[in-house]
C-alpha positions as CSV (number, residue, x, y, z in Angstrom):
1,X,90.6,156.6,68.4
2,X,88.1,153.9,70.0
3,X,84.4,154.2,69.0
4,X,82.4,153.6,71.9
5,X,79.1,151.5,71.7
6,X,77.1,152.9,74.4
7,X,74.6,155.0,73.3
8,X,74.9,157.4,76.2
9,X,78.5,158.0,76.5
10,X,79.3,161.0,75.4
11,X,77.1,162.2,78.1
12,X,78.2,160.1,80.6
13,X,81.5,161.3,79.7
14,X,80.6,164.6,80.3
15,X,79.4,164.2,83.3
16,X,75.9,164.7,82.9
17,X,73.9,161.1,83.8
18,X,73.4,159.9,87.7
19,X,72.0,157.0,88.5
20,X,69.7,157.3,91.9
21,X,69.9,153.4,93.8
22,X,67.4,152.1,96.7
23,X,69.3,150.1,99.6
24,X,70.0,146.5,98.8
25,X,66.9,145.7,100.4
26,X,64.4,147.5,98.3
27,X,61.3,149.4,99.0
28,X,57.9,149.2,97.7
29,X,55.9,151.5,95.8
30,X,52.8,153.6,96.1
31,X,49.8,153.5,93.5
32,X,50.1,156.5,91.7
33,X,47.4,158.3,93.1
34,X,49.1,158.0,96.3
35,X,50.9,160.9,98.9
36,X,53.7,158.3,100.3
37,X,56.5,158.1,98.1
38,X,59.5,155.9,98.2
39,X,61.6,156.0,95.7
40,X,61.6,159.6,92.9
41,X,63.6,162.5,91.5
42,X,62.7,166.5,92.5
43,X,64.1,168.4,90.3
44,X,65.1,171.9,92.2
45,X,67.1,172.8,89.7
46,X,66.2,176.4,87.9
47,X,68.6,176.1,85.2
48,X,68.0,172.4,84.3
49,X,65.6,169.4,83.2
50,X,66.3,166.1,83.8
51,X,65.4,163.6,80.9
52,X,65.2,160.0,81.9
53,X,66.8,157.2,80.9
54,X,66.0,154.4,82.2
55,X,64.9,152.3,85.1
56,X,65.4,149.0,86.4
57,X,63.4,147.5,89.2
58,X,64.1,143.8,90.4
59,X,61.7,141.7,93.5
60,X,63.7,141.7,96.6
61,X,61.2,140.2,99.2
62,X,58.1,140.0,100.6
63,X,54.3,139.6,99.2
64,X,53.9,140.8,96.3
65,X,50.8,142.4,95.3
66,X,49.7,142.1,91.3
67,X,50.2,145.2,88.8
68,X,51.6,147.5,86.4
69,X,54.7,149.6,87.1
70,X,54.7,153.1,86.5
71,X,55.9,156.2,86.6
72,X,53.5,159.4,88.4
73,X,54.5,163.5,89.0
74,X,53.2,166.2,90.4
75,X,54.5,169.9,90.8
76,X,55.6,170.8,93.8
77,X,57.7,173.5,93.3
78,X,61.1,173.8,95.2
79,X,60.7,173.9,99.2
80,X,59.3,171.7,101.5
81,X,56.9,172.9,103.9
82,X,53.8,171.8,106.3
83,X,51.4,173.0,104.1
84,X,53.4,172.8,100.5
85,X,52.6,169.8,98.0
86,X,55.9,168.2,99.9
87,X,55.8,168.4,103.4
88,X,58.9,165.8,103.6
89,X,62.1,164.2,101.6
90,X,64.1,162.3,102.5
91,X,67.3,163.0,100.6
92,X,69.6,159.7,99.4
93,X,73.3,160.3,97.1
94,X,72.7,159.8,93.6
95,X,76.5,158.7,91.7
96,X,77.3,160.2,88.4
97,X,77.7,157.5,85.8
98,X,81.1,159.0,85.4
99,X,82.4,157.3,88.5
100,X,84.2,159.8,90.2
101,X,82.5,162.9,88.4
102,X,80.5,165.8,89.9
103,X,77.3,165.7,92.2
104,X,74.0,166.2,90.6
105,X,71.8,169.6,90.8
106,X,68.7,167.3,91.4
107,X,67.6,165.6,95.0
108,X,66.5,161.9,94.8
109,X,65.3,160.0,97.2
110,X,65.8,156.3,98.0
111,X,63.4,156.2,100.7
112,X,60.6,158.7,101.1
113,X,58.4,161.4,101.0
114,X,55.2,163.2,101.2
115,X,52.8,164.4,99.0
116,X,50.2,166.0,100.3
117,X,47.8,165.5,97.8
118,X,48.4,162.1,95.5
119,X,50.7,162.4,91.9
120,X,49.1,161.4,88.7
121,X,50.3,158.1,86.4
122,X,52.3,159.8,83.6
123,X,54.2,156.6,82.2
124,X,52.7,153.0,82.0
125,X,55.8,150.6,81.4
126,X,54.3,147.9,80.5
127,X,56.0,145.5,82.5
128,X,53.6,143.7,84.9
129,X,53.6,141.9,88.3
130,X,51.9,138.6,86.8
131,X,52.0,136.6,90.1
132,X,52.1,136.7,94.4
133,X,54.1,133.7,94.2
134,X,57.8,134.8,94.0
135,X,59.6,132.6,91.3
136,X,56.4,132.5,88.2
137,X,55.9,136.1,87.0
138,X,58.1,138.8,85.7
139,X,60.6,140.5,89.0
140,X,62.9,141.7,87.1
141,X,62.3,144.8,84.2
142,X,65.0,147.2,82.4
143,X,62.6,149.9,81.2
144,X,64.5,152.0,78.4
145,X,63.0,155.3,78.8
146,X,65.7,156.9,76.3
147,X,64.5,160.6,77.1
148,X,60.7,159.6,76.6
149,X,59.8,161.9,79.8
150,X,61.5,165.0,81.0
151,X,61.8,166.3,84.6
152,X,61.7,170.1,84.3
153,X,62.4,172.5,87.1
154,X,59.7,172.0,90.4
155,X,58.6,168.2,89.3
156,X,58.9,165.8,91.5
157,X,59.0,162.1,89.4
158,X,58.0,158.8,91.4
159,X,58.2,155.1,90.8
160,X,54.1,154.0,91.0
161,X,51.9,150.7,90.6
162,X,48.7,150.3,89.3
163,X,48.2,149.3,93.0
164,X,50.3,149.6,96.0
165,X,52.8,147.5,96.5
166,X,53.5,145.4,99.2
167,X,56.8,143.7,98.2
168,X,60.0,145.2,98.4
169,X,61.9,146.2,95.1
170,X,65.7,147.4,95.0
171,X,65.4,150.1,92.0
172,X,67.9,152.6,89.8
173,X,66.7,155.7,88.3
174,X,68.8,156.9,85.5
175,X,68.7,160.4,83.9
176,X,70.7,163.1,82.6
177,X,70.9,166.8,83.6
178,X,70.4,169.3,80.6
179,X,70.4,172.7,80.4
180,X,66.6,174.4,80.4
């Protein structure tokens, strides 16, 4: 018998990691404080928590403006509504790392929604925009989160900045679906 040496594959095996992709051009990111998402993971899932992986975030275009990149929440339970914590989501296809495999219990969104009260900064990464001039400063980060932070039913998870970002980033969320 082969011995795998991926540390996650006798999940992804089972079926249970999705990996949640902007478009090839990117999006940019909110400050954590802020209502606008554009690129996070609701769980609306009763019956499970999603503990995340990993993320990687790579400069695409634009200006960028200088910061940290982070991770925010906020609760906002499992419908969307004019007057809810969400009023909008826009819903992208997450793939299971099992190419081929089943569809996730989770919605993720490549492209937006809104809060209508700002999320909190629950995860610093430590990886830094260090300059505006593309080409000098660090674009690219694989963040490991290796189950550091876990989505459980009603979050709603969001890629952040210490400031709002101007520049366009393509970005993969990576987490796994266990039961609560």
């Amino acid at each position: 018998m082969a011995k795998s040496n991926s540390k996650y594959y006798t999940d992804v095996m089972q079926g249970n990691v999705f990996i949640g992709s902007t478009a090839a051009a990117g999006t940019a990111f909110p400050i954590s404080t802020g209502t606008a998402v554009t690129f996070g993971l609701w769980n609306t899932s009763t019956t499970k928590n999603a503990v995340l992986l990993g993320l990687n975030v790579g400069f695409t275009s634009g200006t960028i403006a200088l910061g940290e990149i982070g991770l925010a929440n906020q609760y906002v339970g499992f419908a969307t509504a004019t007057a809810a914590p969400l009023s909008a989501f826009t819903d992208g296809t997450p793939k299971n790392a099992l190419l081929g495999g089943g569809s996730s219990t989770m919605r993720f969104t490549p492209s937006g929604a809104t809060l209508s009260a700002g999320g909190t900064a629950v995860y610093w990464s430590g990886k830094s925009i260090e300059s505006a001039s593309a080409g000098t400063g660090i674009y690219d980060a694989k963040i490991d989160l290796d189950g550091q932070i876990v989505v459980t039913p009603g979050q709603l998870v969001f890629v952040c900045g210490s400031v709002a970002q101007t520049g366009l980033f393509t970005m993969s969320l990576i987490w796994q679906e266990v039961a609560v």
